[in-house]
C-alpha atoms as a printed R data frame, in Angstrom:
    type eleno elety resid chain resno      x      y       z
1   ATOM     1    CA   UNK     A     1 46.712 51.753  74.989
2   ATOM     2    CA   UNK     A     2 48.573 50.527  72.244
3   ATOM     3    CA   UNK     A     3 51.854 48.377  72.124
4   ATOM     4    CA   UNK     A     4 53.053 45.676  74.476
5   ATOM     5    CA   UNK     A     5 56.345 44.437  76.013
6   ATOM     6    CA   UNK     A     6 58.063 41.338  76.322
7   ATOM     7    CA   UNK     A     7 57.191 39.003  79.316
8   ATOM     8    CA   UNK     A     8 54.059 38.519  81.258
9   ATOM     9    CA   UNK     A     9 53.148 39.074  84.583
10  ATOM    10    CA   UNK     A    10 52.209 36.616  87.064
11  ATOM    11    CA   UNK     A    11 48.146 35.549  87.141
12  ATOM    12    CA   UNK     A    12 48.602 37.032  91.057
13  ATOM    13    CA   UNK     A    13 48.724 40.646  89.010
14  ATOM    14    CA   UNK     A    14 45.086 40.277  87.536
15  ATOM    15    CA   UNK     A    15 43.725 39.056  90.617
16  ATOM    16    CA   UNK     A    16 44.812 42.512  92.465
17  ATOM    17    CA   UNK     A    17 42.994 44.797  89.982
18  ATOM    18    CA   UNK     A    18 41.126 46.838  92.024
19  ATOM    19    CA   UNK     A    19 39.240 50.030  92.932
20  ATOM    20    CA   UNK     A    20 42.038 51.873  94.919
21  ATOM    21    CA   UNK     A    21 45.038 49.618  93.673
22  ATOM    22    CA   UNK     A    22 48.056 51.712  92.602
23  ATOM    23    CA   UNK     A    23 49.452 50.823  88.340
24  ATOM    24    CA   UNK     A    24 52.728 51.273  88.181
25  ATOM    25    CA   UNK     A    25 53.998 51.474  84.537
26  ATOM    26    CA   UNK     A    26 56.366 49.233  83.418
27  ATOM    27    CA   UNK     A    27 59.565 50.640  81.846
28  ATOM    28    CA   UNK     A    28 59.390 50.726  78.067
29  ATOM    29    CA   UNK     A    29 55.975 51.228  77.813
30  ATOM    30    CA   UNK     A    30 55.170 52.563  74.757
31  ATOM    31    CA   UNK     A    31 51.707 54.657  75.016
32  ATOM    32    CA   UNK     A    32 53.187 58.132  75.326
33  ATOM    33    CA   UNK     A    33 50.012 58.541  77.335
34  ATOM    34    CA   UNK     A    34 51.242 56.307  80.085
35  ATOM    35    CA   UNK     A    35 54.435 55.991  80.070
36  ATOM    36    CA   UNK     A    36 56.402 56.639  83.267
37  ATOM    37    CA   UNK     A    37 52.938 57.017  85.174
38  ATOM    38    CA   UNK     A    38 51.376 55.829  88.022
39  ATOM    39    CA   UNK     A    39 47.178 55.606  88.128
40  ATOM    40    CA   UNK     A    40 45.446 55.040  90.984
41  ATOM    41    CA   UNK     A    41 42.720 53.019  90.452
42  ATOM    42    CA   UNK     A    42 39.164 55.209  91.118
43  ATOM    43    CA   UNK     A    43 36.994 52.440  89.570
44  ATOM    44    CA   UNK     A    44 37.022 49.038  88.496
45  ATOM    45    CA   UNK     A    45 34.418 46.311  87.313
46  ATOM    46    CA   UNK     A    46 33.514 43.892  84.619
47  ATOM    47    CA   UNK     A    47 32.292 46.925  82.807
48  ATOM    48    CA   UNK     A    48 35.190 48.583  82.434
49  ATOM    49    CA   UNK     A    49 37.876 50.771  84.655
50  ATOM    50    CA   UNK     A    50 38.634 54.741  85.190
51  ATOM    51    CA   UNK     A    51 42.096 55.973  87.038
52  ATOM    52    CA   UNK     A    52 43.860 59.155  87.481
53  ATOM    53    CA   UNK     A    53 47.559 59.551  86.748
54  ATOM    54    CA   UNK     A    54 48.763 61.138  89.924
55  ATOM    55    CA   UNK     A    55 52.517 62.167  88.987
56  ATOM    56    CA   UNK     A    56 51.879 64.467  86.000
57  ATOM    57    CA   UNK     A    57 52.211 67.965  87.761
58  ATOM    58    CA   UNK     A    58 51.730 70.791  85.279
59  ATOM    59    CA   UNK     A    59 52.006 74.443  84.778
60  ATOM    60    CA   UNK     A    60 48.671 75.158  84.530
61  ATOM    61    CA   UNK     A    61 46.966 76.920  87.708
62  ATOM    62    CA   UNK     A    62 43.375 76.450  88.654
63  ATOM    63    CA   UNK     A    63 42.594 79.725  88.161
64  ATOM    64    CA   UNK     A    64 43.085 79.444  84.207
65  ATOM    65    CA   UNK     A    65 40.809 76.320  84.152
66  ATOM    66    CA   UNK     A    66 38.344 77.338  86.724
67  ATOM    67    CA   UNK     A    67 38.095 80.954  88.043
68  ATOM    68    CA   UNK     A    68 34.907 80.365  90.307
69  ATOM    69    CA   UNK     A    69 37.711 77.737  92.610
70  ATOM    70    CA   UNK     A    70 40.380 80.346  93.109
71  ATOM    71    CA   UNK     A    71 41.857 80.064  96.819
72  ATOM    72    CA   UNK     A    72 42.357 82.834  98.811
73  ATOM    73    CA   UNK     A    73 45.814 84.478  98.875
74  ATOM    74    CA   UNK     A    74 48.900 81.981  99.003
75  ATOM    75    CA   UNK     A    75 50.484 80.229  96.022
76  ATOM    76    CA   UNK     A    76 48.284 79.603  93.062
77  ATOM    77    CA   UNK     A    77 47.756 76.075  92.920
78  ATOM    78    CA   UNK     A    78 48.272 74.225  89.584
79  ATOM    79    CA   UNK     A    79 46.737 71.074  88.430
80  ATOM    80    CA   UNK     A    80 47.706 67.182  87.511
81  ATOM    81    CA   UNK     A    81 46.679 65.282  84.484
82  ATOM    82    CA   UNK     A    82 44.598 63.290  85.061
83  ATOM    83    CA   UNK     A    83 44.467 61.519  81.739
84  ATOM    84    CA   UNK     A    84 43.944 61.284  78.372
85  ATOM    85    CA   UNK     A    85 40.074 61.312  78.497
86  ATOM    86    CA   UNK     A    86 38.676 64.860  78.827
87  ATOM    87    CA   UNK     A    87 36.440 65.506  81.423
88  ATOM    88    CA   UNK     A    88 33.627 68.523  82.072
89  ATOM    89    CA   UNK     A    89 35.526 70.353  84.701
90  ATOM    90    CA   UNK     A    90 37.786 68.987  86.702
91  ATOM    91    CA   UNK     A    91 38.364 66.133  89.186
92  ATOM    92    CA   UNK     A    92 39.876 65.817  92.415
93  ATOM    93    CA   UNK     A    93 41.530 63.502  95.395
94  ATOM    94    CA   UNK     A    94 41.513 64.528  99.189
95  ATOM    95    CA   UNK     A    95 43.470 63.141 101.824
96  ATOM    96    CA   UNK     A    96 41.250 63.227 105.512
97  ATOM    97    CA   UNK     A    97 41.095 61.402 108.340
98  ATOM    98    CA   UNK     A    98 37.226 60.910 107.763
99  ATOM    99    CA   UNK     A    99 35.037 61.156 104.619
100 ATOM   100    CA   UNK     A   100 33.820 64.565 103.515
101 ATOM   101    CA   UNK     A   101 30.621 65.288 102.350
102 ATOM   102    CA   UNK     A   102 30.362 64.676  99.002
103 ATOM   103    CA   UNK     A   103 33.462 62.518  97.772
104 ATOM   104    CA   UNK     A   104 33.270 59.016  97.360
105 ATOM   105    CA   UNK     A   105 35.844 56.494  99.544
106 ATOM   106    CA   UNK     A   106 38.819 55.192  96.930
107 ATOM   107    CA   UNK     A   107 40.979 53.296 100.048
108 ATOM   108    CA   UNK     A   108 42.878 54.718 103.398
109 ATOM   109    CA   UNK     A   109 41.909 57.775 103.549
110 ATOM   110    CA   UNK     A   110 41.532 58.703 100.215
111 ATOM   111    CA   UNK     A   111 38.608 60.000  98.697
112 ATOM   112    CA   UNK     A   112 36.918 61.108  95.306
113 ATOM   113    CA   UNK     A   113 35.534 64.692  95.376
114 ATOM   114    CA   UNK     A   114 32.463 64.160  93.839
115 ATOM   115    CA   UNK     A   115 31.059 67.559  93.360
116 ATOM   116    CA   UNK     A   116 32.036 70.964  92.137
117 ATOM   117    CA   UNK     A   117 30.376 72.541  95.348
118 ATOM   118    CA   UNK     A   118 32.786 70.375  97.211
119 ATOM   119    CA   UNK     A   119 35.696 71.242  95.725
120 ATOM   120    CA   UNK     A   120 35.052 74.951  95.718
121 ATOM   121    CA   UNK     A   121 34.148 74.143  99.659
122 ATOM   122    CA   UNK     A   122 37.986 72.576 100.213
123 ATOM   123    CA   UNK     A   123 39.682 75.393  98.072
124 ATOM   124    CA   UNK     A   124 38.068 78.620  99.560
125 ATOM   125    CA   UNK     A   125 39.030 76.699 102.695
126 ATOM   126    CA   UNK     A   126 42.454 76.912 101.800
127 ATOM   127    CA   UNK     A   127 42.941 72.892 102.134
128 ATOM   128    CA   UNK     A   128 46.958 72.224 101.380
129 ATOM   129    CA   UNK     A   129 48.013 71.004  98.132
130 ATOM   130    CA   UNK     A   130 49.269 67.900 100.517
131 ATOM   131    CA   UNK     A   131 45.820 66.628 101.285
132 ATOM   132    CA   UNK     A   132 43.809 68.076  97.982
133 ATOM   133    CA   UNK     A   133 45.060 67.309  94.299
134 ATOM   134    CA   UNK     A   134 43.142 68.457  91.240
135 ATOM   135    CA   UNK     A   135 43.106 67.122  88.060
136 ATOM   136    CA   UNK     A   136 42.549 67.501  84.525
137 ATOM   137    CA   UNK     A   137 40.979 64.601  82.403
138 ATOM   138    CA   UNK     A   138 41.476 60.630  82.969
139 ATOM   139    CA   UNK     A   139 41.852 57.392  82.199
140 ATOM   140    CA   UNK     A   140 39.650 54.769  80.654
141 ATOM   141    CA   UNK     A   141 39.494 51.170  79.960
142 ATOM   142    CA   UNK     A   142 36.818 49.074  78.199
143 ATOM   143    CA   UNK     A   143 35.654 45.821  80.199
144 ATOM   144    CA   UNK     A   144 38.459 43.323  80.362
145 ATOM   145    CA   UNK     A   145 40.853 45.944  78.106
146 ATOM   146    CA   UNK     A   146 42.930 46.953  81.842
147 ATOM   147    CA   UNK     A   147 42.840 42.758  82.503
148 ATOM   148    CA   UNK     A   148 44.820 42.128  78.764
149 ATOM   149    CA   UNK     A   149 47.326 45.114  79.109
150 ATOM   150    CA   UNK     A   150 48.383 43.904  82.467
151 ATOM   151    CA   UNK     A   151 48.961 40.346  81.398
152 ATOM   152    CA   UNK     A   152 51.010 41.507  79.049
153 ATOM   153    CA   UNK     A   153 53.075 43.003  81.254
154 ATOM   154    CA   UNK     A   154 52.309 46.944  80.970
155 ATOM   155    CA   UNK     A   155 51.565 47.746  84.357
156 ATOM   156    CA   UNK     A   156 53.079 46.650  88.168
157 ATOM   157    CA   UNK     A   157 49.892 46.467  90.121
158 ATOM   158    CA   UNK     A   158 50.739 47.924  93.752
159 ATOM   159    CA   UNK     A   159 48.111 48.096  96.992
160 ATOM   160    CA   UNK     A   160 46.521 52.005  97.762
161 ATOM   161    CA   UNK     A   161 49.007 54.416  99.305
162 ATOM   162    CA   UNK     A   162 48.200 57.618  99.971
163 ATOM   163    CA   UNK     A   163 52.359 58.505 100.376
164 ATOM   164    CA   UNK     A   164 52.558 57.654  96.840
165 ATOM   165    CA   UNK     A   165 49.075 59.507  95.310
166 ATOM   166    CA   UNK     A   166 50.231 62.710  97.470
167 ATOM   167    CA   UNK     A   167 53.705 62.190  96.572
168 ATOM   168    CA   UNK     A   168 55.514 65.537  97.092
169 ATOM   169    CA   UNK     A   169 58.467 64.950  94.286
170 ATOM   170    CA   UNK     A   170 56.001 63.736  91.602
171 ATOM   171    CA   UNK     A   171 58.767 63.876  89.099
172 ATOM   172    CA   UNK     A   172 60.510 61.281  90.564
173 ATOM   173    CA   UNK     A   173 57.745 59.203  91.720
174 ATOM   174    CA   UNK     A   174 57.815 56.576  89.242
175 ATOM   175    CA   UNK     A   175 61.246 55.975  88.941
176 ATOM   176    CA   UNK     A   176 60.947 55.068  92.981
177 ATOM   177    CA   UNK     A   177 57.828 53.521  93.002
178 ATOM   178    CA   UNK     A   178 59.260 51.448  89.421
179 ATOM   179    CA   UNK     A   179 62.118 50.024  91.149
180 ATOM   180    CA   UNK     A   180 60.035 49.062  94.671
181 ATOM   181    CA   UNK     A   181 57.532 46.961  91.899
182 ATOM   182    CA   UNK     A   182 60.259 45.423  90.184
183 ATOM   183    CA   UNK     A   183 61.782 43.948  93.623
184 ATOM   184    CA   UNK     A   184 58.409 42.848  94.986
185 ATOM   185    CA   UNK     A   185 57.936 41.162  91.740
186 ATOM   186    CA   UNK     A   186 61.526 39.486  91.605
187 ATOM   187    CA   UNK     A   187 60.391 38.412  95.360
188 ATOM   188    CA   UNK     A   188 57.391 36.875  94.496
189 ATOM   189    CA   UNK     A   189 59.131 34.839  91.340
190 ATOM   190    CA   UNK     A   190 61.842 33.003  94.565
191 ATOM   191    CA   UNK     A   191 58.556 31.230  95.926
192 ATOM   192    CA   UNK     A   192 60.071 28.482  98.543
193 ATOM   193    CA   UNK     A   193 60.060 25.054  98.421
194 ATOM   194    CA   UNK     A   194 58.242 22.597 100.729
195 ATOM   195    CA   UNK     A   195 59.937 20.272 103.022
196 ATOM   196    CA   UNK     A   196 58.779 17.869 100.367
197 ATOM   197    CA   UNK     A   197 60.016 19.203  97.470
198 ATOM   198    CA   UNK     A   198 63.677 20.344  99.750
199 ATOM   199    CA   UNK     A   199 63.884 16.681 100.162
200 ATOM   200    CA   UNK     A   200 63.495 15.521  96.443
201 ATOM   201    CA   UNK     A   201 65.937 18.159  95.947
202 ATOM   202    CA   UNK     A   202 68.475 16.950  98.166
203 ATOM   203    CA   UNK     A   203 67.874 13.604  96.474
204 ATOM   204    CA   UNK     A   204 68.326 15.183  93.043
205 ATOM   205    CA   UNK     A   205 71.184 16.865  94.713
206 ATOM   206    CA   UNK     A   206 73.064 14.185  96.277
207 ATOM   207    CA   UNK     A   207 72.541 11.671  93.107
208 ATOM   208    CA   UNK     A   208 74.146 13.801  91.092
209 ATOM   209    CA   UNK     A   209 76.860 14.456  92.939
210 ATOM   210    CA   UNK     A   210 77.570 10.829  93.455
211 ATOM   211    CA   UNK     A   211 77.438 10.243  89.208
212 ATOM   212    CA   UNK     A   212 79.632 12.995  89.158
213 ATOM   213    CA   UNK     A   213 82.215 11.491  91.625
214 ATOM   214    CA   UNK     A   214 81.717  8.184  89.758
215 ATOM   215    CA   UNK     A   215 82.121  9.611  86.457
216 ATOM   216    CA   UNK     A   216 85.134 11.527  87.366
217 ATOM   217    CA   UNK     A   217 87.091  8.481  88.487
218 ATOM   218    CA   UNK     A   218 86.300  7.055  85.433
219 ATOM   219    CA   UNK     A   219 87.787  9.304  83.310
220 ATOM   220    CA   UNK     A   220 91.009  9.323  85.755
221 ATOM   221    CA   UNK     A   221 91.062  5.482  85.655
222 ATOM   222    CA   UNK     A   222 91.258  5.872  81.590
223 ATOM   223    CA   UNK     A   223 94.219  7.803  82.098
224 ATOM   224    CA   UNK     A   224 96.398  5.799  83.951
225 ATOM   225    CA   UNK     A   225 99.368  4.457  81.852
């Protein structure tokens, strides 16, 4: 990603990172790629990280990319990008109550389809676009690359939520799911202060109150004829 923007996020943000943690892109960002997404975090290590942008709904239907996973009768269903890295085939999130065979666990219950036989098992079984999301391409980060972009501020780092990946108004997803990062964040920057430090406040406080008062008489004192 290339660019940056002013500010930089708490350490608390790198310490999140996460398989299955939620990036929320900061506004402004300028990687055309990225900007106004939201990634959910598939995989992340000291080697490096891969997401999927999950509110990028496109026009493109299955059947154009992949006419072995058509699903029988209904709507066509169209794809996501994924991405700017280009992928052999396609990929693809499910929403169950237990893992399927074949998918890897991301968090919840959200899973990675891991295999083309899976997919095509979920599509001829007519599985609803609200539990099965397909994707073209994804996202990529060299080790410690994600780490630097989020210290300097490019993404809002936000725990797994399956409401949010399987958002059904995509469009507006990451205006929403901006604004909820931007009030946690503002949250966690009013941290409170201990009895302690409310007492050497109070003392703070009170003195300078008092050199107030004091100095304010002064000055009236100098004006009396």
């Amino acid at each position: 990603m290339q660019g940056s923007l002013p500010g930089q996020l708490r350490r608390p943000e790198l310490k999140q990172l996460a398989t299955g943690k939620l990036l929320v892109a900061a506004r402004g960002l300028p990687d055309p790629n990225f900007a106004e997404s939201i990634v959910l975090l598939a995989d992340f290590s000291s080697d490096g990280a891969m997401g999927i942008i999950v509110n990028r709904q496109t026009d493109t239907t299955l059947a154009r990319i992949a006419p072995g996973l058509t699903q029988p009768g209904g709507r066509p269903r169209v794809l996501f990008f994924g991405g700017p890295v280009q992928a052999p085939g396609v990929l693809a999130l499910v929403r169950a109550p237990r893992a399927p065979a074949d998918t890897r666990h991301i968090f919840g219950d959200v899973y990675l389809v891991n295999t083309r036989a899976a997919l095509e098992e979920m599509v001829g079984q007519g599985t609803e676009a609200a539990r099965l999301r397909i994707y073209v391409g994804y996202a990529g980060w060299a080790a410690d690359q994600l780490n630097a972009e989020t210290a300097r501020g490019a993404w809002h780092v936000l725990e797994g939520d399956g409401e949010v990946v399987f958002d059904r108004d995509p469009a507006t997803a990451w205006e929403r799911q901006v604004r909820r990062s931007e009030a946690l964040q503002a949250d966690r920057s009013t941290v409170p202060l201990s009895n302690a430090q409310c007492k050497m406040h109070d003392a703070q406080c009170t003195a300078l109150r008092e050199s107030g008062v004091a100095a304010t008489r002064t000055v009236a004192r100098s004006r009396e004829p």
